[in-house]
C-alpha positions in Angstrom: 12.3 37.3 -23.1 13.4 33.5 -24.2 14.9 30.7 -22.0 16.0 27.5 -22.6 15.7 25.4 -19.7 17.5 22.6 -20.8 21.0 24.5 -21.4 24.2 25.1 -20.1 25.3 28.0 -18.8 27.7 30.2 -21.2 28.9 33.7 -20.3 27.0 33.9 -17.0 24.0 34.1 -18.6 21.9 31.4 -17.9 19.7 30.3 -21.1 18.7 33.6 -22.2 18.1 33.3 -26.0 16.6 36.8 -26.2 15.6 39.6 -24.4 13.8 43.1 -26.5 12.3 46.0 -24.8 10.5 49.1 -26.5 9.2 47.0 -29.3 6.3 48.7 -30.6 5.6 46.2 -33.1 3.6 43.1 -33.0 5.1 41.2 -36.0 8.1 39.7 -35.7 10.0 38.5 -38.9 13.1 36.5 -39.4 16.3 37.9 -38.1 14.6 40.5 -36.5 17.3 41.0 -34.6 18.8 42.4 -37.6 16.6 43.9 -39.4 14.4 45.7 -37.0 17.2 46.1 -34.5 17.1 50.3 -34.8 13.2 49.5 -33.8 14.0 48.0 -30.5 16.5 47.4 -27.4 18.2 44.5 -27.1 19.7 42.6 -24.3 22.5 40.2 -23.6 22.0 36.6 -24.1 23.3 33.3 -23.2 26.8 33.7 -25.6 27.4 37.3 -24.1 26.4 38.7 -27.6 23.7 41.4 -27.8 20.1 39.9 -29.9 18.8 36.4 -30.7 21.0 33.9 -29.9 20.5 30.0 -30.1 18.4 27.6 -29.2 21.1 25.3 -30.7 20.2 22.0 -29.0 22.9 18.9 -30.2 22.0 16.3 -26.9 18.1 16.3 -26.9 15.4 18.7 -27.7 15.0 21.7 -25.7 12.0 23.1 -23.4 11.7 26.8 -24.1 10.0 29.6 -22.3 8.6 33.1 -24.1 7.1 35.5 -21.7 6.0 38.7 -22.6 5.3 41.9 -19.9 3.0 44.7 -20.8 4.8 48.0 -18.7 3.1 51.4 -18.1 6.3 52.6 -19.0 9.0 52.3 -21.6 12.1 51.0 -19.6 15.4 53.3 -19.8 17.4 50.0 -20.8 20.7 50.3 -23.0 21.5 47.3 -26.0 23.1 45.3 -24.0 21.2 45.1 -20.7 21.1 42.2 -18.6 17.8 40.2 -17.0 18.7 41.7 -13.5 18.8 45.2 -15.3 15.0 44.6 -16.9 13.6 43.2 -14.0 15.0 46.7 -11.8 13.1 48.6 -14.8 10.2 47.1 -14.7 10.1 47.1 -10.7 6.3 48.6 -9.9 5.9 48.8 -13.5 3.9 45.5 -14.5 0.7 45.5 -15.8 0.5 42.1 -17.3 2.9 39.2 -17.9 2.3 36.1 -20.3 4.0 33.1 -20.6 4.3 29.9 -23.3 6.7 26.8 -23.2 7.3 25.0 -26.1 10.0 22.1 -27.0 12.5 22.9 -29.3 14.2 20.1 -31.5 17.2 18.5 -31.0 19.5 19.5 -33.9 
């Protein structure tokens, strides 16, 4: 899952730049999103659209938050899902959870 902190909410969602479930793989290349997108669930992000979307910041650069959470379980999540959604599915589920913030350039 990816936040931008330093956005402005678009679509109800928040700062969500990306949210995947399910992914069994560890390497991540460019435009994943497309090309590995039958590998993996996908949810909805900031501009209602389902895979990676922005950080696009034009004002300032950006903070940006990954985290990662290791499940005992692969969540029953639909492209499309919401945060609320993932966080229901992963309710008692959690085995670990990681966390990195970066800053992102402004544009």
């Amino acid at each position: 899952m990816m936040h931008d902190l330093d956005s402005e909410p678009i679509s109800g969602y928040f700062g969500i730049n990306r949210m995947v479930v399910n992914l069994e793989s560890v390497d991540l290349p460019e435009n994943t999103s497309i090309k590995m997108a039958e590998q993996m669930i996908q949810g909805t992000n900031a501009f209602g659209t389902v895979g990676y979307g922005g950080p696009t910041p034009q004002d300032k650069p950006h903070t940006c938050q990954i985290f990662a959470y290791a499940l005992d379980t692969m969540p029953e999540l639909q492209n499309g899902f919401t945060e609320e959604e993932f966080f229901d599915a992963a309710d008692d589920h959690l085995l670990v959870e990681a966390e990195m913030t970066f800053e992102y350039p402004k544009l």
